[in-house]
N, C-alpha and C positions, 0 to 999 in steps of 0.2 A: 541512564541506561534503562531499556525496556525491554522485557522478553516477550517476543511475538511469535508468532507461528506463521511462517511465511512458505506458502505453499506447500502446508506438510511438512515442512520442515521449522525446526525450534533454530529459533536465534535470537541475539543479542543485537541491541541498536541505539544508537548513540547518537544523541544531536536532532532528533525527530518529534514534535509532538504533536503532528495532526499528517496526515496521509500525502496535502503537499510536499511536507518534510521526508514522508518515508522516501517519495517515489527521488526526491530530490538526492538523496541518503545512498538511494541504492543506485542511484545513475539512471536511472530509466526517463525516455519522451514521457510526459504524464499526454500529448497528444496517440500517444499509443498504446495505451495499457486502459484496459478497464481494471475495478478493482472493486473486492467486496470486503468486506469488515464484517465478520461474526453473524453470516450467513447473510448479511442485507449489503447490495450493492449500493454503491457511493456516486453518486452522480459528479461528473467531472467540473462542476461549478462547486459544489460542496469540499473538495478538498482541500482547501484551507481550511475551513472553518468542521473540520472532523477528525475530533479530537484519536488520539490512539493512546490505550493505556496496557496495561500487565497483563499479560494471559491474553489479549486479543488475538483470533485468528485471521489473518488478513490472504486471501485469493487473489493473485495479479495475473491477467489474460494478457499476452502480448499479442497486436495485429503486426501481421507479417505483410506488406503488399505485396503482389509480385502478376505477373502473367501467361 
């Protein structure tokens, strides 16, 4: 279990330990969210391999399509 900071909000997460895992964790397209970790954005090839640990602040942008 890690506690993060997930878009200003504090929570508790479980089964995660690189930013694949989170977005995996939270349900979310990883084709549709950007995401920053501790003020530095995360390039969407990098998410395996970026790691997440305690106290990390993590920003998730959703794209919305539409017309």
């Amino acid at each position: 279990m890690v506690r993060l900071t997930i878009n200003g909000e504090a929570r508790m997460v479980q089964g995660a330990r690189d930013i694949a895992g989170l977005i995996a964790v939270l349900e979310l397209d990883a084709r549709k969210v950007a995401v920053e970790r501790n003020l530095e954005i995360v390039p969407r090839s990098a998410y395996g391999a970026t790691a997440i640990a305690d106290g990390d602040r993590i920003e998730i942008v959703h794209f919305i399509g539409g017309g």
